[in-house]
C-alpha positions in Angstrom: -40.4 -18.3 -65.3 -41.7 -22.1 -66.2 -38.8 -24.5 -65.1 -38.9 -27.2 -67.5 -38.5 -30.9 -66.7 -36.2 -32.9 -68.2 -36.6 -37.0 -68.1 -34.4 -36.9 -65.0 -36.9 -35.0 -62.8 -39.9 -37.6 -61.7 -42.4 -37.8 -59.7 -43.6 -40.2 -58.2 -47.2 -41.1 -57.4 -48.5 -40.6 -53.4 -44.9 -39.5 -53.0 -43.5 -42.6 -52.5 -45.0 -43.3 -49.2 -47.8 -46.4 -48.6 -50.6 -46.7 -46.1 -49.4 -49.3 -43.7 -51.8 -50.7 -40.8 -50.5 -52.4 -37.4 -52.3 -53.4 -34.5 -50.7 -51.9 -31.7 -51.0 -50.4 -28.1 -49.6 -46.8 -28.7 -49.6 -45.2 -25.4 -48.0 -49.0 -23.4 -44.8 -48.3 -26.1 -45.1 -44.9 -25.6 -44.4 -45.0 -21.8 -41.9 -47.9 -21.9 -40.1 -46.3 -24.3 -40.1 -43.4 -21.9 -39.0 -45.7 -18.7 -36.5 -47.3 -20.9 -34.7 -44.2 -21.6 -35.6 -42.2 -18.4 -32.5 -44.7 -17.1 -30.0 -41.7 -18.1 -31.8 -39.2 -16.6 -32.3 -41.1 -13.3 -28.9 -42.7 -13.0 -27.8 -39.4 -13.0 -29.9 -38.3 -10.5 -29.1 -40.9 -8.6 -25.2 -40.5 -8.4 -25.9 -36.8 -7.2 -28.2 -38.0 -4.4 -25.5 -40.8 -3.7 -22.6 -38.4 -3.3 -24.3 -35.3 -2.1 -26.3 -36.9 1.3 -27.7 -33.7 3.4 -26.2 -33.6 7.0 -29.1 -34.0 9.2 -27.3 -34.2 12.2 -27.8 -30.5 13.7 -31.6 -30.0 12.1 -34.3 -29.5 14.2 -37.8 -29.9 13.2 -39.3 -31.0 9.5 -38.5 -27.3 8.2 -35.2 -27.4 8.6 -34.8 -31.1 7.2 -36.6 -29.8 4.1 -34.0 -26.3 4.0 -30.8 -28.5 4.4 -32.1 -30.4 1.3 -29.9 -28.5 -1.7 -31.9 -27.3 -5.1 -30.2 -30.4 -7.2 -31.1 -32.6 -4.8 -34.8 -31.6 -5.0 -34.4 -31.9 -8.9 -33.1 -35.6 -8.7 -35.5 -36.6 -7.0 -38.2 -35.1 -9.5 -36.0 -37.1 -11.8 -36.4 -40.0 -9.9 -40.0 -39.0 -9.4 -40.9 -39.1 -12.6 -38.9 -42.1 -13.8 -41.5 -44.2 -11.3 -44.3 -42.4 -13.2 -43.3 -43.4 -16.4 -42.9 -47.0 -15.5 -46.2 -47.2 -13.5 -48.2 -45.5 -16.7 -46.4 -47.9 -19.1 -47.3 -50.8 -16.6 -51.2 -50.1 -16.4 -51.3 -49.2 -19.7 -50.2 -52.7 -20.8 -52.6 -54.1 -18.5 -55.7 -51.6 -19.4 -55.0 -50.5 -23.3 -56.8 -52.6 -25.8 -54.8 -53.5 -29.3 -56.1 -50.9 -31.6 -55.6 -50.6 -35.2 -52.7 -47.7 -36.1 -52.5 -46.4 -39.4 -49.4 -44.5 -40.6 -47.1 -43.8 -44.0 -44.1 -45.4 -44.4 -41.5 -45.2 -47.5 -43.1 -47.0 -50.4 -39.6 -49.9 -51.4 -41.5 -50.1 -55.2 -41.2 -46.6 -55.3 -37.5 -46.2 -54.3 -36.2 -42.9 -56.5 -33.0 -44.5 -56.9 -34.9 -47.0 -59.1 -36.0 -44.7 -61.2 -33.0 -44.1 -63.4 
């Protein structure tokens, strides 16, 4: 059951892909990233704590200021919670992370298959 190659079928050597190295501060991009896109998320969460405001008026006491509070409500604020996590960790990362050497693969443009014809 031996497929055989024709001269259309190549392979090419590594598979295409290169070693490339770049100094960079992985986890700072990793958490501003994070921040940056945790905007959704959080303007979301904000627009339901916006329109939905508990009544306080007629609670007593902090236990039943905490049980007129409704279940979304507690989630946007986890939202919104986390959102200020995400953009104090990519803060003190930028000021504590050292530049580090990163080494990854990326596509090889001397090895492009549609050269190979």
């Amino acid at each position: 059951m031996g497929h055989s190659r024709n001269n259309s079928e190549c392979i090419v050597e590594n598979g295409g892909w290169i070693e490339v190295r770049r100094w960079r501060r992985p986890n700072t991009e990793r958490f501003r990233m994070l921040a940056l896109l945790w905007i959704f998320p959080s303007g979301g969460a904000a627009m339901i704590l916006g329109l939905r405001m508990p009544d306080w008026s007629e609670a007593r006491g902090l236990l039943q200021h905490l049980g007129v509070v409704e279940f979304e409500q507690w989630v946007a604020l986890a939202i919104l919670l986390a959102h200020l996590v995400f953009a104090w960790l990519a803060w003190r990362y930028h000021r504590a992370e050292r530049v580090r050497e990163v080494a990854f693969r990326e596509p090889n443009p001397d090895h492009d298959l549609r050269k190979l014809r």
